[in-house]
N, C-alpha and C positions, 0 to 999 in steps of 0.2 A: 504494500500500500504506500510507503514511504518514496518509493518510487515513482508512482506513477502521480503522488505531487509535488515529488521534484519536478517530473518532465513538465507536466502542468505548469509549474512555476514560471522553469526556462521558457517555454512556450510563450507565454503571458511577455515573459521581458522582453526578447526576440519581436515579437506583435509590435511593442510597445515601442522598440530602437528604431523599427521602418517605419512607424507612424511617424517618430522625433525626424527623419531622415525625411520623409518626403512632405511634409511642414515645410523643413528650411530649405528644400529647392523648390517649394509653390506649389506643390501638387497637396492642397487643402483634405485631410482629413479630421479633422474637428481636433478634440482633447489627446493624447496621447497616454491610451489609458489600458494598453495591452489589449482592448477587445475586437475584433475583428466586426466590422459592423456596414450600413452601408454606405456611409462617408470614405470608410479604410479601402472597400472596395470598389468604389469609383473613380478615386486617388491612385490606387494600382493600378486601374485600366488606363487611365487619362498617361502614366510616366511610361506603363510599358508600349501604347498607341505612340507618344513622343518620341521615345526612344527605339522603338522600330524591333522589338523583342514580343513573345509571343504572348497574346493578351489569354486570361483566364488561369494564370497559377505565376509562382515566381521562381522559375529554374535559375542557372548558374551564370548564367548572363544577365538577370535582372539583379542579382545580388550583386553583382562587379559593379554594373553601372549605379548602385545604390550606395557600396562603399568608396567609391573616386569621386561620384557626385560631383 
């Protein structure tokens, strides 16, 4: 059990880093509050449509262009 709220945790923060992260390059998802909601997922669509990466999840190429930002 102790487990699976750690992952949970991580999980939440991870949420909560690319909320912080596509805030401060504009792509507006409200609070930065770990939950996946539908500001968060708008926000994803809208950076991964700009950024020319595949819309609907965030593979290995949306996370690169997230952390060079």
């Amino acid at each position: 059990m102790r487990d699976i709220i750690g992952l949970l945790s991580l999980q939440k923060r991870i949420c909560k880093w690319v909320q912080q992260r596509l805030n401060s390059m504009g792509y507006s998802c409200g609070t930065a509050d770990g939950i996946v909601g539908n500001k968060t997922m708008k926000a994803v669509a809208k950076f991964q449509e700009a950024n020319g990466v595949g819309i609907g999840y965030l593979g290995g190429t949306d996370w690169y262009y997230l952390l060079i930002g």
